[in-house]
N, C-alpha and C positions, 0 to 999 in steps of 0.2 A: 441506336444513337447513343452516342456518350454522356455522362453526366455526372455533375458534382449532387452527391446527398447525403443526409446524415443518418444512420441508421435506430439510432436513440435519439428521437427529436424530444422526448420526454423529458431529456436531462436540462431543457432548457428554463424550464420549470422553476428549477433548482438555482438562479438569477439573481430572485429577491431574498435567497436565503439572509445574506451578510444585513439586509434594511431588518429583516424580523427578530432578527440577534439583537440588532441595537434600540430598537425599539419595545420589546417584549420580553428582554431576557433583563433580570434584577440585576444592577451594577451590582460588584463588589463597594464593600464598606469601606473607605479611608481611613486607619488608624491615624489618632493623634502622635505630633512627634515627641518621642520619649525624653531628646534633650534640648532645654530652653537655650536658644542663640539669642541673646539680643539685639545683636544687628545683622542678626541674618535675611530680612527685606531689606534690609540698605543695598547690601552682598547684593542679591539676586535681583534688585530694580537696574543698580546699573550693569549689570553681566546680561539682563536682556536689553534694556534698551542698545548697547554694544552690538549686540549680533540680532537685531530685529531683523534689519534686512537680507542679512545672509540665510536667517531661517525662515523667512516667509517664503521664499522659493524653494526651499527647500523641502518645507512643510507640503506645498501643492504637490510637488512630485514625489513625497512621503505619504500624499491620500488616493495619486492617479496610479503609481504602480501599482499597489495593492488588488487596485479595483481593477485593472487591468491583467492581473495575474488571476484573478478569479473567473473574470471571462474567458481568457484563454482555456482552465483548467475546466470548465462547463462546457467549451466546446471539443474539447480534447472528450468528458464521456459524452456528449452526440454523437461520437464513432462517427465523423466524415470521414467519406470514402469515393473516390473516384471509378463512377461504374462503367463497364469498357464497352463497345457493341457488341450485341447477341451474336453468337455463331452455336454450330450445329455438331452437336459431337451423334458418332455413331452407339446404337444403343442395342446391349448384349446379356445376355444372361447365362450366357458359356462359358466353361472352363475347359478347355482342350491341352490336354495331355499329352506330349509324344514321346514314344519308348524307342529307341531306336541302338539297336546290335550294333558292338562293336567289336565281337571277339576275333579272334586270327583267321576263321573262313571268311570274313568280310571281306578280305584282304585278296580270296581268290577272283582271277579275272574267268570270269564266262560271262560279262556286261557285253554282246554286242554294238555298238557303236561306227558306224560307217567303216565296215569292216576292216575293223579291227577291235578287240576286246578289251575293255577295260576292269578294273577292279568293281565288286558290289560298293564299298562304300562310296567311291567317287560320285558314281549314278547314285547311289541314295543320296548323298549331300544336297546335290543338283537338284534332283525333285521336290525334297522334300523342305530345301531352300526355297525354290519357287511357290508351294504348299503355303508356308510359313508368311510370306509377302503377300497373299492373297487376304487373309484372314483378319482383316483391319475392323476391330471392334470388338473381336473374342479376347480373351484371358490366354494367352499361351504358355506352357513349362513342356522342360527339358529335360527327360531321362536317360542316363548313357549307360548302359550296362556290357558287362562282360562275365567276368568271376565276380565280380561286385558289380549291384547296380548302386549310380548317383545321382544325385541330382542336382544335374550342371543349371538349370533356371528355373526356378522356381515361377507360380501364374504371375504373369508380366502381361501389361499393354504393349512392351517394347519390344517391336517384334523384329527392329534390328539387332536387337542384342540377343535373341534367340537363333537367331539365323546364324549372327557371325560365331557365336560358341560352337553352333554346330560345323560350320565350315572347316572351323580348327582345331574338329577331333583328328584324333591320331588313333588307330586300331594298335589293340593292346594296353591301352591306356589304363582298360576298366578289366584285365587281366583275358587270357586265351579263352578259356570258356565259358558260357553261356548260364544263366541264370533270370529265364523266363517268370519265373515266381517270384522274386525278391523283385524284380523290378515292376511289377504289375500290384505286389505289396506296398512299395514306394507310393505308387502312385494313389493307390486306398487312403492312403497318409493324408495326403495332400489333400485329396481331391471330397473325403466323407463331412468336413466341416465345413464346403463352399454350399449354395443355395443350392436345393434341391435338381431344379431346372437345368438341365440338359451337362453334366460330368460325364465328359467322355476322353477315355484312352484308345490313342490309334498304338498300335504295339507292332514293330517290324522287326523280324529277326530272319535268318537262313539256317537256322540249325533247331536242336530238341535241348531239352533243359537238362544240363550236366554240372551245373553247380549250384550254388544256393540253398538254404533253408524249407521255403517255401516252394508247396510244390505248385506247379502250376493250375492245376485242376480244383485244388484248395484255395488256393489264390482267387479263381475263377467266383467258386462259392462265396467269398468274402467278400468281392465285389459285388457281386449278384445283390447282395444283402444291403450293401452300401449304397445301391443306386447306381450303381458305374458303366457305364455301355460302353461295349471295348470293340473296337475292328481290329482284326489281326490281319499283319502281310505276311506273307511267305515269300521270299524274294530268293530267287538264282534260276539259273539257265535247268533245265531236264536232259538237256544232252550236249556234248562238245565234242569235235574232235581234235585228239591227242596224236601225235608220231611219235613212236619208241629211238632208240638210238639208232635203230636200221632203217628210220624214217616210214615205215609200215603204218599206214592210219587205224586210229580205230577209236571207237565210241564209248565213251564215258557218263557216268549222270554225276553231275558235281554236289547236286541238291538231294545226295542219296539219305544225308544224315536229317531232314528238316521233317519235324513231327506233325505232318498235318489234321492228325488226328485230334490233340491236342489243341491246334491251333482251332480248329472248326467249334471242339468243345467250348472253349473261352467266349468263341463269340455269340454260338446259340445258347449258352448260360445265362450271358448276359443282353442280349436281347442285341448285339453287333451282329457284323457279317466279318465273313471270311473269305480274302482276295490273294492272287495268288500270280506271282510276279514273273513270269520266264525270264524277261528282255526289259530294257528303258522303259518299250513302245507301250509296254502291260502297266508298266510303272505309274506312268504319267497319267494313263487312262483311270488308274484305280483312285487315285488324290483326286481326278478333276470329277470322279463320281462322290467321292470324299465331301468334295464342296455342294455338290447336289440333295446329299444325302444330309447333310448338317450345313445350310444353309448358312450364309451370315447375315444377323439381322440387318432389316433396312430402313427401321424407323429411326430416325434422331431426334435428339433432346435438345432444346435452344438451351445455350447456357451462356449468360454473361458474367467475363472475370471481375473479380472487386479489386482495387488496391486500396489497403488502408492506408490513413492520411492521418492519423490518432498523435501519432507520435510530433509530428511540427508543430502544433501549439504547445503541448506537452513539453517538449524541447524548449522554445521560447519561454513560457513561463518558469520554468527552471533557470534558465539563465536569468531574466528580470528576476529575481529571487536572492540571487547574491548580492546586488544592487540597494537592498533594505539596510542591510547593517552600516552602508557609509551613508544611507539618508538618516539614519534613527536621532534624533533629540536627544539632547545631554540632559544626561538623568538627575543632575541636580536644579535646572532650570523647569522641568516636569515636576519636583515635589515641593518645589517654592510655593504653590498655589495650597497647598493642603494643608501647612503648618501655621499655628497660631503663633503670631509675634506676642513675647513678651515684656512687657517694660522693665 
């Protein structure tokens, strides 16, 4: 249910300050006037009686502002705030990771698809588009690698802005070849200062590691050490057939180059599994194990938004605040009372 409250009710306290000032704090002393006017209460009886009435009105609204500006500013530190109704955020302790190949074999078609073949990364996009929309609660980031790996998103709740990045890679982007180790070092980066509980990198590539710094196997170590549970894919077809220019079939492995040896290391280093892609059909099965296998949590936090309200009195007393200098008393009708007439 909605509601108005003040966060600092304490400040309210703070009220009677201006009464303990006037009543407990020692006036200052009135110096005598240095120079004798002799008819200077002549001067000043009739300069007030003249403007008696224009300053009695004026004088009230010269003791309500004030008092008025001081409530306002004691209610402004009460910190009101307008509290909105409870609703239920999903509640997570996950940072998930995704490394995802984009060098120039991504580019080759042996993607089965209601036959007809398409590209690996189209079918990656698609799955792991779908992957991505599922995961409403976790941390998501975006690794794109090729001859460099980058990091096109960093952990985000926004897991449309992780999807659409991904949707609108381009192969080649992150250069022709492969660099398993620097993008799984990427990910170290990122992921070794999040909360202990559950840093995990899903890592997909179709080839072995031919560029980069970092080797992979080193890499592996250095995760192992940070905490990082890594799943590797291996993704592409094991066989296709091709026709020469004399139209003659024959049988190729597209996926001749993909290190699975490597890829299996990574994952029993680090305490991941290792899956392993032919077609879509393997694709889609391996994510929806994905989500079995690392859960998304399901408990939620009631959380009600505050909007602060600090500032409108704050405001108003500010403005009533300009308003004092054209109510103020003429300062020589203020020091008539203090000087001694002389004869």
């Amino acid at each position: 249910m909605e509601s108005f409250e003040f966060a600092a009710v304490w400040a309210f306290f703070l009220l009677p300050l201006p009464l303990v000032v006037y009543f407990f704090v020692p006036r200052a002393k009135q110096e005598k006037a240095a120079l004798k006017v002799p008819f200077f209460q002549t001067v000043s009886d009739i300069y007030q009686h003249g403007e008696h009435g224009r300053r009695s009105g004026t004088q009230t609204l010269g003791l309500i502002i004030p008092l008025l500006i001081w409530l306002l500013l004691v209610a402004a530190a009460a910190r009101p705030q307008w509290v909105g109704e409870s609703v239920s955020l999903p509640v997570s302790g996950r940072d998930l990771m995704l490394a995802v190949d984009i060098s120039v074999s991504m580019g080759d078609k042996d993607m089965l698809v209601e036959d007809r073949y398409l590209d690996r990364i189209t079918v990656v996009k698609y799955v792991v588009g779908e992957f991505v929309k599922r995961r409403k609660g976790d941390r998501l980031g975006l690794i794109l690698f090729g001859t460099e790996a980058f990091m096109f998103s960093p952990l985000t709740f926004d897991l449309s802005t992780v999807d659409k990045l991904l949707q609108e890679t381009q192969i080649g982007f992150a250069g022709g070849k492969t660099a398993i180790g620097d993008a799984i070092g990427l990910a170290i980066k990122r992921l070794r200062d999040r909360p202990e509980s559950q840093r995990i990198l899903i890592l997909l590539t179709d080839g072995a590691n031919t560029a980069g710094e970092l080797q992979p196997r080193h890499a592996a170590n250095l995760a192992e050490q940070a905490g990082i549970k890594i799943y590797t894919i291996g993704v592409g077809a094991n066989e296709i057939i091709s026709r020469d220019f004399f139209g003659r079939a024959r049988k190729i492995n597209p996926s001749s180059d993909l290190d699975e040896d490597t890829l299996r290391y990574i994952s029993e280093k680090t305490g991941g599994a290792y899956f392993r892609a032919h077609n879509p059909e393997e694709l889609v099965k391996i994510y929806s194990y994905l989500d079995e296998l690392e859960p998304i949590a399901q408990e939620e936090e009631p959380f009600r938004p505050v909007y602060a309200l600090f500032y409108w009195p704050l405001a108003i007393a500010l403005s009533l605040s300009f308003l004092l200098p054209l109510l103020g008393a003429p300062p020589i009708a203020g020091k008539a009372t203090h000087t001694r007439r002389q004869a």
